[in-house]
Every structure is written in C-alpha cells, then in structure tokens.
N, CA, C and O of each residue as an XYZ file, in Angstrom:
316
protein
N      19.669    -68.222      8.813
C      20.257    -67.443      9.881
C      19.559    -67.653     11.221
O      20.129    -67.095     12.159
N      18.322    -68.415     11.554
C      17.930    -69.103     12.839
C      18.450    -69.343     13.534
O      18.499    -68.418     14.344
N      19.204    -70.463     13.931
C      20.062    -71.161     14.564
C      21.036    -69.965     14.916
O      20.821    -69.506     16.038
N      22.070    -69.351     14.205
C      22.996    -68.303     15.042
C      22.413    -67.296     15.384
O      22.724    -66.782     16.458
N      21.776    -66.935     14.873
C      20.196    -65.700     15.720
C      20.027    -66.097     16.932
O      20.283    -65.272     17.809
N      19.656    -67.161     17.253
C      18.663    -67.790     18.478
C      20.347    -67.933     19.356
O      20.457    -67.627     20.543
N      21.591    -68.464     18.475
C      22.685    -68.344     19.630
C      23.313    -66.738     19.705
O      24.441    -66.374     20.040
N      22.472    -66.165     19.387
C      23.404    -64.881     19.385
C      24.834    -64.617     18.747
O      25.446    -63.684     19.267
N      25.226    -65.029     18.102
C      26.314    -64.991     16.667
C      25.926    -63.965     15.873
O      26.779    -63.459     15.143
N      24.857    -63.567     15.863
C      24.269    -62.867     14.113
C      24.773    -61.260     14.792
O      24.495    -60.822     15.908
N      25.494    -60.676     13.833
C      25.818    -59.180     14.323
C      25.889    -58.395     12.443
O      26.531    -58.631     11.421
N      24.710    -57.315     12.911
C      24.209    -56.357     12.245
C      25.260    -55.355     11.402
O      25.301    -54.145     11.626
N      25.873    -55.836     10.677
C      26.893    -55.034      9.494
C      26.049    -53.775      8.795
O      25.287    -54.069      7.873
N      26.176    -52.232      9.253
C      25.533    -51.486      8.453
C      26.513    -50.736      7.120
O      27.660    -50.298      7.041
N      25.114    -50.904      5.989
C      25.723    -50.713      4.580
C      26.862    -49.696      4.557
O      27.824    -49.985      3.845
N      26.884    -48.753      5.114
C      28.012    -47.587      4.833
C      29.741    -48.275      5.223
O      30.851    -47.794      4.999
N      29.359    -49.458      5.824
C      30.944    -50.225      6.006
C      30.940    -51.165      5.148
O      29.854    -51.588      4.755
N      32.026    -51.655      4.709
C      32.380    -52.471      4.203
C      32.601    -53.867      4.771
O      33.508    -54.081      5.576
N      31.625    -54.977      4.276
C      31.224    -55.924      5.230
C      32.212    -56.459      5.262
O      32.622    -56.588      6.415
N      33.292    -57.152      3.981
C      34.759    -57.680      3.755
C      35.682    -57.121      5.032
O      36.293    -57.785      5.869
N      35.595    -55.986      4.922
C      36.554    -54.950      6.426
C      36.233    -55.280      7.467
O      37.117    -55.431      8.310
N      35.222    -55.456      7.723
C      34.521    -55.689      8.760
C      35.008    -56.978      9.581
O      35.326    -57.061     10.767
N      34.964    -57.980      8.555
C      35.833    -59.399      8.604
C      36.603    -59.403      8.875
O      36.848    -59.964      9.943
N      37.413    -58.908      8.282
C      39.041    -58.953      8.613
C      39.461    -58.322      9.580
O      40.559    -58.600     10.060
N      38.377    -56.937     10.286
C      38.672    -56.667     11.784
C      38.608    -57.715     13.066
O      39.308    -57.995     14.039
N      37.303    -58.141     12.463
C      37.237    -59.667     13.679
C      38.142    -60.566     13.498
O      38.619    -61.122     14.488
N      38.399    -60.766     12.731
C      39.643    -61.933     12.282
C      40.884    -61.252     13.068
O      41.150    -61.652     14.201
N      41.412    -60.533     12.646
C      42.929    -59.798     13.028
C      42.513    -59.355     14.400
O      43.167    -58.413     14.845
N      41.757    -59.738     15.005
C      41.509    -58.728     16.710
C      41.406    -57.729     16.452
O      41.647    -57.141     17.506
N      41.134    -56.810     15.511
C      41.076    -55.737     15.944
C      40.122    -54.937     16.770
O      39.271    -54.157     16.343
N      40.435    -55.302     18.257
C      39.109    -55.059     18.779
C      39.144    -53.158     19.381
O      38.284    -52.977     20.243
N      39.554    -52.519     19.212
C      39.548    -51.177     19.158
C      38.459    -50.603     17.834
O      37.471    -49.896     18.027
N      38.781    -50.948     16.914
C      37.661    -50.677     15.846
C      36.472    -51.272     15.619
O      35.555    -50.604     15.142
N      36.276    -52.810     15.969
C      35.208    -53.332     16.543
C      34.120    -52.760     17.485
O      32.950    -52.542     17.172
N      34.680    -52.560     18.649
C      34.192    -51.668     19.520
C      33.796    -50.411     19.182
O      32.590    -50.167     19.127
N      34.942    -49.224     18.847
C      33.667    -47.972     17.470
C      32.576    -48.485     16.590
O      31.650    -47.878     16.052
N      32.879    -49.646     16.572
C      31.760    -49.561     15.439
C      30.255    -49.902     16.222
O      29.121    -49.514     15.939
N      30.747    -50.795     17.325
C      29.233    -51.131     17.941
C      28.955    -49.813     19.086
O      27.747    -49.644     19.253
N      29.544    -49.168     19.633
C      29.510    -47.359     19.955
C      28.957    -46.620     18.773
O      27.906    -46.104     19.155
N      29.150    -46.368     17.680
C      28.620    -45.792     16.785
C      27.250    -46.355     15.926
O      26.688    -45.931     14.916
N      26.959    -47.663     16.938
C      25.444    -48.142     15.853
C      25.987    -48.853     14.643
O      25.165    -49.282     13.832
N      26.962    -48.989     14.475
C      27.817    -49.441     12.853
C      27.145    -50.848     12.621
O      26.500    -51.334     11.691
N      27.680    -51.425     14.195
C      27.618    -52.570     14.229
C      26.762    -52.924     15.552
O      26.990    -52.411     16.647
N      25.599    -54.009     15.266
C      24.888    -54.098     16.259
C      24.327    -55.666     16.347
O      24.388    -56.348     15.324
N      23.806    -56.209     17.511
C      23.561    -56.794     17.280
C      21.637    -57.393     17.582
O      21.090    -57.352     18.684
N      21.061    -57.826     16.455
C      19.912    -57.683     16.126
C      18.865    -57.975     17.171
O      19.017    -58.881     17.989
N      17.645    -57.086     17.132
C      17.062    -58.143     18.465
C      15.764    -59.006     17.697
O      15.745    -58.952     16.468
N      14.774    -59.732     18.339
C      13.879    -60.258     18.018
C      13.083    -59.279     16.977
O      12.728    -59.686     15.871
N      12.859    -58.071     17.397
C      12.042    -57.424     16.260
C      12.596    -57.353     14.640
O      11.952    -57.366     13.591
N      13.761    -57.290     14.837
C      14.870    -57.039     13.530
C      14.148    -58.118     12.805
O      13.631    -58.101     11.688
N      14.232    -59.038     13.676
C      14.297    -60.630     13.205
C      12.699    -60.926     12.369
O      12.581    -61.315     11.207
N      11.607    -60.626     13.306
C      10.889    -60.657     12.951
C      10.646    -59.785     11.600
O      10.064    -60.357     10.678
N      11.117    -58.241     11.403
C      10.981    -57.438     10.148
C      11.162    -58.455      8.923
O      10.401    -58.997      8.122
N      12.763    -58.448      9.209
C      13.005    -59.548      8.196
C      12.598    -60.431      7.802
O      12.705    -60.443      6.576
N      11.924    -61.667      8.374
C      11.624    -62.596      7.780
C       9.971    -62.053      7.394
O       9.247    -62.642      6.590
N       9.620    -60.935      8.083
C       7.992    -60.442      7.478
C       8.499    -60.354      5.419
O       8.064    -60.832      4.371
N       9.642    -59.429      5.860
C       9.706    -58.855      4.311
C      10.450    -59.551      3.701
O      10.800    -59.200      2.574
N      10.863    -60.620      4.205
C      11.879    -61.827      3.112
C      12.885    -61.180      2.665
O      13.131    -61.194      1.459
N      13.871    -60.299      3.802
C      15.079    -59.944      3.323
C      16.077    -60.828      3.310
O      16.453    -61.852      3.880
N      16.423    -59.975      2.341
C      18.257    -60.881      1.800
C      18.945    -60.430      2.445
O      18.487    -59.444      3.022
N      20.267    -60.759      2.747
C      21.639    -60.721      3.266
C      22.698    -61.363      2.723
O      22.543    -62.437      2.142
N      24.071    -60.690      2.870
C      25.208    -60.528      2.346
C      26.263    -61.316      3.617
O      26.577    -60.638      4.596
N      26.608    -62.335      3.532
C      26.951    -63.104      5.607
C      28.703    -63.181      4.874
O      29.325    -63.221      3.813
N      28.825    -63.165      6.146
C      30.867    -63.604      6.651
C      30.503    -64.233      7.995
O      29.937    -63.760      8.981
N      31.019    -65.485      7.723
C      31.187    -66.123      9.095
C      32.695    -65.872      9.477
O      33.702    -66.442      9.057
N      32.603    -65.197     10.086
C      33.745    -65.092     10.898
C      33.870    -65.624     12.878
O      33.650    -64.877     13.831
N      34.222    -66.887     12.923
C      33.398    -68.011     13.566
C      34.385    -67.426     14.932
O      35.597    -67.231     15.021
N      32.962    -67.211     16.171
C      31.709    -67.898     16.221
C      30.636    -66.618     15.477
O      29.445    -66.716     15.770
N      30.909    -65.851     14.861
C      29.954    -64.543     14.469
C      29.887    -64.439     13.101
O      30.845    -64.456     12.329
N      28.297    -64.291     12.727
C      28.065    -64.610     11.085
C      27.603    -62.992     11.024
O      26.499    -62.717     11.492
N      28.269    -62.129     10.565
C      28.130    -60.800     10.088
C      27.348    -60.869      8.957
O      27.583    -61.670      8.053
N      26.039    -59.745      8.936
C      25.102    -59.615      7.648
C      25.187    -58.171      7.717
O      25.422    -57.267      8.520
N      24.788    -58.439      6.105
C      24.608    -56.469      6.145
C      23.266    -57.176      4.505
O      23.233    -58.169      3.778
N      22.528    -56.060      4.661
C      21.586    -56.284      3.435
C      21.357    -56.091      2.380
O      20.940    -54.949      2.184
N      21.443    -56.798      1.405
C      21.658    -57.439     -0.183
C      20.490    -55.763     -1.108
O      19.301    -55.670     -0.804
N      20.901    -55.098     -1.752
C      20.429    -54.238     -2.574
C      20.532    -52.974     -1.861
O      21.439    -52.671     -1.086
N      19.297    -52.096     -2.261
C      19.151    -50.742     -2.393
C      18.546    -50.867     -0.974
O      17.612    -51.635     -0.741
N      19.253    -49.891      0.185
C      18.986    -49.674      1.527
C      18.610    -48.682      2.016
O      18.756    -48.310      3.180
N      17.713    -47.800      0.536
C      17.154    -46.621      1.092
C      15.661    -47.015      1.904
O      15.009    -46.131      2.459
C-alpha cells in the first residue's frame, strides 16, 4: 500500500461500514453518501502517522481498488 499512500489513493474504510458498499458507492457516483461518510469520520483519508502505526504493528487490511482509490478497512478484531 506505499506507492498509493505516497499518491494519496489510500482512503480509510471504518469497520462499522461495509467495505463491499463502500465500493459500489464510488463506483456508481454516489457522491452524496461518499461525502457523509468522510463528514462523519466513516471515511478518511490516512495521514503519515496512520501510516507509520501500521507498518509499526504490521497491520493487515481488507483493499477494493476502486481506481484511482484503494479503500482499506482492517483485517480482524478492531477493538
């Protein structure tokens, strides 16, 4: 996930959505619900610290490229 990180593509899918939905909003335009979601924190997009967490703790991720934007949300238990 480097490379679209560093281009800014990578956008922050949080667990309580459904990352599949999520897809198919960007896909279909739906940019009215897109937009709630990055207003509501749903959806964000990561900054350097994120970046850094992650690769400290060798997290996994769950990706949809939905091109040019590779949506992650994170692989297990997200308590």
């Amino acid at each position: 996930l480097k490379k679209p990180f560093a281009a800014g593509s990578v956008l922050y899918v949080d667990p309580s959505l459904d990352l599949m939905r999520v897809g198919e909003a960007f896909a279909n335009d739906e940019s009215d619900l897109v937009r709630a979601w990055k207003q509501s924190g749903d959806l964000v997009q990561p900054s350097a610290p994120h970046a850094a967490y992650w690769e400290e703790t060798s997290a996994r991720f769950t990706a949809v490229v939905i091109s040019p934007f590779v949506l992650i949300q994170p692989v297990g238990d997200s308590d």
